[in-house]
C-alpha positions as CSV (number, residue, x, y, z in Angstrom):
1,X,-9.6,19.8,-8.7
2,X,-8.6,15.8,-8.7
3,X,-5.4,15.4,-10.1
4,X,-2.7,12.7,-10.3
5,X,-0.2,12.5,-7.5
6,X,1.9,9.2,-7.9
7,X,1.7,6.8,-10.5
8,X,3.0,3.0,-9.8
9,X,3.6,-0.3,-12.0
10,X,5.0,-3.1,-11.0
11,X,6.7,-5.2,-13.6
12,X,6.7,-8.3,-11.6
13,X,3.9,-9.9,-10.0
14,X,3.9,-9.5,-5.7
15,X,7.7,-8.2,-6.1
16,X,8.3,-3.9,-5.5
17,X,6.3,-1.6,-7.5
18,X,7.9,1.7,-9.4
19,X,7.3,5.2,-9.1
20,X,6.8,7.2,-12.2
21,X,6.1,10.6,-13.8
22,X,5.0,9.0,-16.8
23,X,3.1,6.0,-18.0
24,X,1.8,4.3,-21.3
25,X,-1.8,3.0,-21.1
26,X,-1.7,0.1,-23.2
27,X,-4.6,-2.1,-23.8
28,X,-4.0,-4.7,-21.0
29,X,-3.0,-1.6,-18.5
30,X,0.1,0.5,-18.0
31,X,3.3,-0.6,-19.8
32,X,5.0,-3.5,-18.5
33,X,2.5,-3.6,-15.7
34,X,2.9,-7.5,-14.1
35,X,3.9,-8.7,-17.4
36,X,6.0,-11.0,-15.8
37,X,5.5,-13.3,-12.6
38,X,6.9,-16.1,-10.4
39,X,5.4,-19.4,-10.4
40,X,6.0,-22.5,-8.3
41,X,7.9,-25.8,-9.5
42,X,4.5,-26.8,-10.1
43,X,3.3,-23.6,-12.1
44,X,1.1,-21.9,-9.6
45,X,1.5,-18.5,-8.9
46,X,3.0,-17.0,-5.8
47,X,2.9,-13.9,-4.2
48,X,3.7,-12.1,-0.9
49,X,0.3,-13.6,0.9
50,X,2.3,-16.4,1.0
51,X,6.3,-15.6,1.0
52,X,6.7,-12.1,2.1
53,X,10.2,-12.0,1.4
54,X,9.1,-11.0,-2.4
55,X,8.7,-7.5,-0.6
56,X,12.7,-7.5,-0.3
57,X,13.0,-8.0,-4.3
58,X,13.0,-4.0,-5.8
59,X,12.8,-2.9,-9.3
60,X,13.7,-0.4,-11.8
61,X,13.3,0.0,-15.3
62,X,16.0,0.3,-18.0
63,X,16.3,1.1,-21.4
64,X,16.6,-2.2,-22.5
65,X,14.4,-4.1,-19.6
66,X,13.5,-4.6,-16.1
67,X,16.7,-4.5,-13.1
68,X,15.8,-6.7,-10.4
69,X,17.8,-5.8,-6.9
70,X,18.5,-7.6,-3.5
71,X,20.4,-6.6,-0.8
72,X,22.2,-9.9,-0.5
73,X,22.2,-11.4,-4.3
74,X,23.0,-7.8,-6.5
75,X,21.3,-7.3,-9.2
76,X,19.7,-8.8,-12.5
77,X,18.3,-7.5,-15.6
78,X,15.7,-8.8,-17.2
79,X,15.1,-7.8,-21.0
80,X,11.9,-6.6,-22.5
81,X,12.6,-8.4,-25.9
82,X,13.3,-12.0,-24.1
83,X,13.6,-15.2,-26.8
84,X,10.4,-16.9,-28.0
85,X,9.7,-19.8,-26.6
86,X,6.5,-22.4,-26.0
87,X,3.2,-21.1,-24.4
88,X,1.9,-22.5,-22.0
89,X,-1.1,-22.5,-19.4
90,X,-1.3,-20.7,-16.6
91,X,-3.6,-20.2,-13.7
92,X,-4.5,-16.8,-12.1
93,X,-6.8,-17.1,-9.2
94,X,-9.9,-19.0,-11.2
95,X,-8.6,-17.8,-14.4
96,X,-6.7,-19.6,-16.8
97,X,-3.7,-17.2,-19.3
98,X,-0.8,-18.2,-21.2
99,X,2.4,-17.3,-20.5
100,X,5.9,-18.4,-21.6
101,X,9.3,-19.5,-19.3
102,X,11.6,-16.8,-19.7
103,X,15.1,-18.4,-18.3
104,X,16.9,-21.5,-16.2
105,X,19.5,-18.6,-15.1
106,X,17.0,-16.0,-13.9
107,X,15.6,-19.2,-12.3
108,X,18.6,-20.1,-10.1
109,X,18.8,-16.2,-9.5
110,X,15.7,-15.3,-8.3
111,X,15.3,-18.9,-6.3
112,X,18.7,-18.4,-4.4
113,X,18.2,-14.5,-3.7
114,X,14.1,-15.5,-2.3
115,X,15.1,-19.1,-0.8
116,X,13.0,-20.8,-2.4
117,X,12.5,-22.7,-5.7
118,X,10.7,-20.5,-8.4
119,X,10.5,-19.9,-11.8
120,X,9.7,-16.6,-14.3
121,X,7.0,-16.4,-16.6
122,X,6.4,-13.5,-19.5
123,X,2.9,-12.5,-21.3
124,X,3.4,-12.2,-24.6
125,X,1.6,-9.7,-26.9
126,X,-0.7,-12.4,-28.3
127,X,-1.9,-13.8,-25.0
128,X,-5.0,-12.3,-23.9
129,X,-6.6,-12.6,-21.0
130,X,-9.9,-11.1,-20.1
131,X,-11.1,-9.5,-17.5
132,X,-14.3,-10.4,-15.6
133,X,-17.2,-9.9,-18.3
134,X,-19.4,-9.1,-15.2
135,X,-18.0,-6.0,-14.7
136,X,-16.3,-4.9,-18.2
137,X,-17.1,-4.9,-21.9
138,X,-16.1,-7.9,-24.3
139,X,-12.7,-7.2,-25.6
140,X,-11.0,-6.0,-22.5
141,X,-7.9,-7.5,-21.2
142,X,-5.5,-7.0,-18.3
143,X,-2.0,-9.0,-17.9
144,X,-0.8,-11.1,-14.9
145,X,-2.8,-8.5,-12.3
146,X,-5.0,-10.0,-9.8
147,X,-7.8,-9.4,-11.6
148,X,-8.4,-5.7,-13.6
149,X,-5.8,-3.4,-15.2
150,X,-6.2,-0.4,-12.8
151,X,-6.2,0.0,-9.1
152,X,-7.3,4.0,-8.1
153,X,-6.7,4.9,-4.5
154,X,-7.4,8.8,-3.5
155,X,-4.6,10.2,-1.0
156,X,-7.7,11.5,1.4
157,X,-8.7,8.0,1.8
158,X,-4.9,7.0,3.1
159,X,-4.6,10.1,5.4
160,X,-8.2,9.4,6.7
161,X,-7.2,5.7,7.4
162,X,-3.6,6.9,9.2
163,X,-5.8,9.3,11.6
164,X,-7.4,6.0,12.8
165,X,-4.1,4.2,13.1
166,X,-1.7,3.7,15.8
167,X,1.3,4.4,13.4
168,X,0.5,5.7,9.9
169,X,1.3,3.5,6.9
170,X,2.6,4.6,3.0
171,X,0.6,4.4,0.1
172,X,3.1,1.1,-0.8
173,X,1.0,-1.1,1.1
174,X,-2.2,-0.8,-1.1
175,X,0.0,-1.0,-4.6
176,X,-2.2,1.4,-6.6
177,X,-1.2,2.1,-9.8
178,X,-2.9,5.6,-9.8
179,X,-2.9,7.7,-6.8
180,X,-4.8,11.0,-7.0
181,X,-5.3,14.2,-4.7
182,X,-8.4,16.3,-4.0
183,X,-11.9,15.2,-2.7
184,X,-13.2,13.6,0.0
185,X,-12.0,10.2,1.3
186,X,-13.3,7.0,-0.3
187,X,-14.8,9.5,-3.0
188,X,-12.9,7.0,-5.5
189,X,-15.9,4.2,-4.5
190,X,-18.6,5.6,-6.5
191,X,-16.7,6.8,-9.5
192,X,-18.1,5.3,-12.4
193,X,-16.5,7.4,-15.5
194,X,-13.3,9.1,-15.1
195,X,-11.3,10.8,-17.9
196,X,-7.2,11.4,-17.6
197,X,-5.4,12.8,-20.4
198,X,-8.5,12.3,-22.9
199,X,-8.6,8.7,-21.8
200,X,-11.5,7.2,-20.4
201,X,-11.4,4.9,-17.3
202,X,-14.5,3.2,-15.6
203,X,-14.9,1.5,-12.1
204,X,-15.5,-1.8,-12.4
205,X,-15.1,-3.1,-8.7
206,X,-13.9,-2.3,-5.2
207,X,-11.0,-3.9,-4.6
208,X,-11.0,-6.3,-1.3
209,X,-8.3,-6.1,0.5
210,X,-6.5,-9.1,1.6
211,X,-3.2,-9.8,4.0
212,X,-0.9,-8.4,1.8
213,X,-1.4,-4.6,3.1
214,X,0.2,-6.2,6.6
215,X,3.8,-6.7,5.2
216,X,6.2,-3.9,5.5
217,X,7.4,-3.3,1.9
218,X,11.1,-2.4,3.1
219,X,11.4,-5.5,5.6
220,X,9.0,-8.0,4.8
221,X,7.7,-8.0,8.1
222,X,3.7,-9.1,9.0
223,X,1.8,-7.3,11.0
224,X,-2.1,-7.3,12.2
225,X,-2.3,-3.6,10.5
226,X,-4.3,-2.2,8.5
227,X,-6.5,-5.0,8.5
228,X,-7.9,-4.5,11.6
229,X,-8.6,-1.3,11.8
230,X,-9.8,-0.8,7.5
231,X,-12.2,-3.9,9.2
232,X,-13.7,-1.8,12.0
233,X,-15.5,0.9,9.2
234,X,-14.7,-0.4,5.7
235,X,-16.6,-3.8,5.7
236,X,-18.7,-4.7,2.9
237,X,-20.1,-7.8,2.1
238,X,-17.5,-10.0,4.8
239,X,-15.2,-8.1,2.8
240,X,-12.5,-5.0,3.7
241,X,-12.8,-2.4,0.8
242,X,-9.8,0.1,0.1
243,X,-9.8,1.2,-3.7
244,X,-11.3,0.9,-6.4
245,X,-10.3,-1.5,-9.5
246,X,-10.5,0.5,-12.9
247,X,-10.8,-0.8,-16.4
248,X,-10.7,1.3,-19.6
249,X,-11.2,1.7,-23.4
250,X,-8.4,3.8,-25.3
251,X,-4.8,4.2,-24.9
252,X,-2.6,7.1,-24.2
253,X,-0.4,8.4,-21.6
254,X,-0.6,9.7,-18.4
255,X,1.2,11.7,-15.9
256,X,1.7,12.7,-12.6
257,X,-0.2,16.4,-12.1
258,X,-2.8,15.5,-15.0
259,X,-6.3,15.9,-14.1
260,X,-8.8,13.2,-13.2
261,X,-12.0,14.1,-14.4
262,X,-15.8,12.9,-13.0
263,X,-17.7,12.4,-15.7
264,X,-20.5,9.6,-13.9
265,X,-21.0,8.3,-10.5
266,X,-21.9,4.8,-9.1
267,X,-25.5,4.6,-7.2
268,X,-25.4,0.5,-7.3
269,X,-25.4,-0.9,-3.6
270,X,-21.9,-3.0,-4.7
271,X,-19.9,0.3,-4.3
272,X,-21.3,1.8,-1.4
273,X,-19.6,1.2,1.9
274,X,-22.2,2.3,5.0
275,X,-20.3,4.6,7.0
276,X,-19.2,4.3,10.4
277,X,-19.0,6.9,13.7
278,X,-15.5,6.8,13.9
279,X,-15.5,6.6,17.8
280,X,-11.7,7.2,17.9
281,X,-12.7,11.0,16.2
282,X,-12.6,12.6,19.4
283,X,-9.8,11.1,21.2
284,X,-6.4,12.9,21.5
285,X,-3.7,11.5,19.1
286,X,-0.1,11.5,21.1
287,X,2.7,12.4,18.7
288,X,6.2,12.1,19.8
289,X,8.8,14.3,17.5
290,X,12.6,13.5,18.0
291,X,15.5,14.2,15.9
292,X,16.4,11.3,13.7
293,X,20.1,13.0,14.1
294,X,20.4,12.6,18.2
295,X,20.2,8.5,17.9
296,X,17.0,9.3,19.8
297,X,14.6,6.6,18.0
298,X,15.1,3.9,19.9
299,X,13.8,5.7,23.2
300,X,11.2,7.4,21.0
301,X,10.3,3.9,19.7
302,X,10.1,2.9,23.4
303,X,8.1,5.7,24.5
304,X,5.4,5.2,21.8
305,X,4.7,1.4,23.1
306,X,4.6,2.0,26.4
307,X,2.4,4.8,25.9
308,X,0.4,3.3,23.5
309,X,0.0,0.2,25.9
310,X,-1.1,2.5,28.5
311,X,-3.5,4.4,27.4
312,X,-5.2,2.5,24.2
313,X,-8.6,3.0,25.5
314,X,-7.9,6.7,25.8
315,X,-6.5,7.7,22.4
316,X,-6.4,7.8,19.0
317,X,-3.2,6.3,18.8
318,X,0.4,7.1,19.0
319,X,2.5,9.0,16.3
320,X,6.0,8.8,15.6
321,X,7.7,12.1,13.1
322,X,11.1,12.8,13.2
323,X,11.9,16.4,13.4
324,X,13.5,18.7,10.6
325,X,14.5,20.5,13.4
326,X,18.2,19.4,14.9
327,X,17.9,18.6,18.7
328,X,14.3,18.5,18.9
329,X,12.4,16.6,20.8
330,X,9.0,17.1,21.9
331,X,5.6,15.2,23.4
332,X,2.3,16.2,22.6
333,X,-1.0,15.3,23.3
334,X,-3.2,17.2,20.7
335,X,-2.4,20.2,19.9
336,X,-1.1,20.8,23.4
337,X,2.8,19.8,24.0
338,X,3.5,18.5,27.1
339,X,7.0,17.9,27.1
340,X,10.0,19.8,25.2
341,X,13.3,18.7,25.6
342,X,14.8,22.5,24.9
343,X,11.7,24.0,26.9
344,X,12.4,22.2,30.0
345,X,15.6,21.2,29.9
346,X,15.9,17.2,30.6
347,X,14.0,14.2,29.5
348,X,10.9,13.0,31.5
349,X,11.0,9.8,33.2
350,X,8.0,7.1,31.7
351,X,6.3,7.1,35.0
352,X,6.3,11.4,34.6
353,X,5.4,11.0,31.2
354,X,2.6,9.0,31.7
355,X,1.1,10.9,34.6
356,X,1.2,14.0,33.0
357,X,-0.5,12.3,29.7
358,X,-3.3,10.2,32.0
359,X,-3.7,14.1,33.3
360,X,-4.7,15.2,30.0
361,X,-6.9,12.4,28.2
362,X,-8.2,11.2,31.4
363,X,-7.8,13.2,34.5
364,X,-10.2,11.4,36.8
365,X,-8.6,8.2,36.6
366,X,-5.4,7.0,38.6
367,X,-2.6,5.0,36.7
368,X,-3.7,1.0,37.0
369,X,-1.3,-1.7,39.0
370,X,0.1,-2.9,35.6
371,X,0.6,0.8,34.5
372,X,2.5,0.9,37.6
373,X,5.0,-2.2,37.3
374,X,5.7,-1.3,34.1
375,X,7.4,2.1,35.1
């Protein structure tokens, strides 16, 4: 059975989505899904592609509105019923919306807590914006959202990706706003008519992935990951796919542990992503277990890149996971553990560590000069 594992919305454009149980499916998408957003002094649109420090801004809804935190500036609270003021036009990628300017104090807020000069926008009820009549039915809208309502990502697609990764990434880096469990990986690219809770979704597009899924939601930090390794099987078109964008027809409400129905399946080329051999299938992944307790993360942290330096052309990565168990720590290659702290009783040196691993994922090759120097 497909079912519903996390639900997400995300109030303001590119800032920190929100978990929840439950969520409203209006006609423009979940409730207060990116019905507000940041724009420029010049009324352009910003996001995290551009100034990843939007990561650091989190979230949370209250009765009475949206609660903005950061770490530095506190909080502020934004209110769902704001005062009416003059639309005006706004762009979104190539399309054009209105939207109104909400307030000069949440202005000086949010500029002094991101560093940068910005101002907030609100949709109002009566602005409209379509989405892309190519791939929905007159009538359908969406809010300030890239481009469609819905973003559906299956959790077997994620775990696939993180066997293929040097470190394994959270689902925050995608920012679905439905997340379901059950099926096959990337079986979310050819559904064409879903039902959840008696309403009915359809897939309108797969959703291309862009340098956003490289900043670390907790410290807005850019990396070259996922990128390059979703570009190594999940090409399409000069384009990385990882999703699938959703639009639908009635309203309702949804939760976490409803089921997600199949009701039709895409057989368009669009939504088809030619598989791969995953090369890196058969090569050992190294997993390094430590107790978060012991102030052992740093050496485990250590361990990982020298390892991973090492012996890149020999595994499928390196793997981090702190222990539930106090005092453990543990080195593994596979299913086979070379090293146990408790088993044998000290530590191994790196140059021990990585003889005994080179022994395991590649036994008739010697450890190279700059293996050597490095020890």
């Amino acid at each position: 059975m497909l079912q519903v594992s996390e639900l997400y919305i995300y109030p303001i454009k590119s800032l920190g989505g929100i978990a929840v149980q439950n969520a409203e499916v209006t006609r423009r998408g979940l409730q207060h899904d990116r019905r507000w957003m940041l724009v420029n002094e010049h009324g352009h649109f910003i996001t995290q592609r551009e100034f990843p420090q939007m990561a650091l801004l989190k979230a949370s809804i209250q009765s009475d509105g949206i609660t903005v935190h950061h770490q530095s500036s506190g909080s502020l609270l934004i209110p769902f019923n704001c005062e009416r003021k003059p639309l005006q036009q706004f762009a979104v990628w190539e399309d054009t919306c209105f939207g109104q300017y909400v307030s000069e104090e949440f202005d000086e807020w949010l500029s002094e807590a991101l560093n940068m000069k910005c101002r907030l926008i609100y949709m109002p009820d009566d602005s409209e914006r379509e989405v892309d009549q190519r791939y929905a039915k007159p009538g359908m809208i969406t809010s300030f959202a890239d481009a469609y309502p819905f973003l559906l990502i299956g959790q077997a697609s994620l775990n696939d990706l993180n066997k293929r990764m040097p470190l394994p990434l959270p689902m925050n880096r995608f920012r679905p706003n439905i997340v379901f469990t059950g099926g096959e990986a990337y079986s979310e690219d050819l559904m064409n008519q879903i039902t959840i809770a008696g309403i009915t979704f359809y897939g309108a597009k797969l959703c291309a992935r862009c340098v956003l899924t490289t900043i670390d939601q907790q410290t807005a930090i850019k990396a070259k990951e996922p990128l390059k390794t979703l570009a190594s099987y999940r090409m399409k078109n000069n384009k990385i796919m990882f999703g699938q964008n959703l639009v639908h027809e009635n309203t309702g409400v949804i939760s976490v542990g409803d089921e997600l129905q199949v009701l039709s399946t895409h057989a368009e080329d669009r939504f088809i992503v030619a598989k791969k051999t995953n090369h890196n299938s058969m090569k050992p992944t190294i997993i390094i277990e430590y107790c978060p307790k012991c102030n052992w993360m740093m050496r485990a942290a250590y361990m990982a890149q020298e390892l991973l330096t090492t012996f890149t052309d020999d595994v499928n990565g390196v793997t981090l996971k702190p222990s539930e168990v106090s005092g453990r720590y543990t080195i593994s290659v596979g299913e086979e553990t070379l090293f146990d702290r408790k088993r044998d009783g000290h530590f191994p040196e790196i140059k021990e560590l990585k003889q005994a691993v080179r022994d395991k994922v590649n036994p008739g090759k010697s450890l190279g000069h700059s293996d050597r120097h490095t020890l």
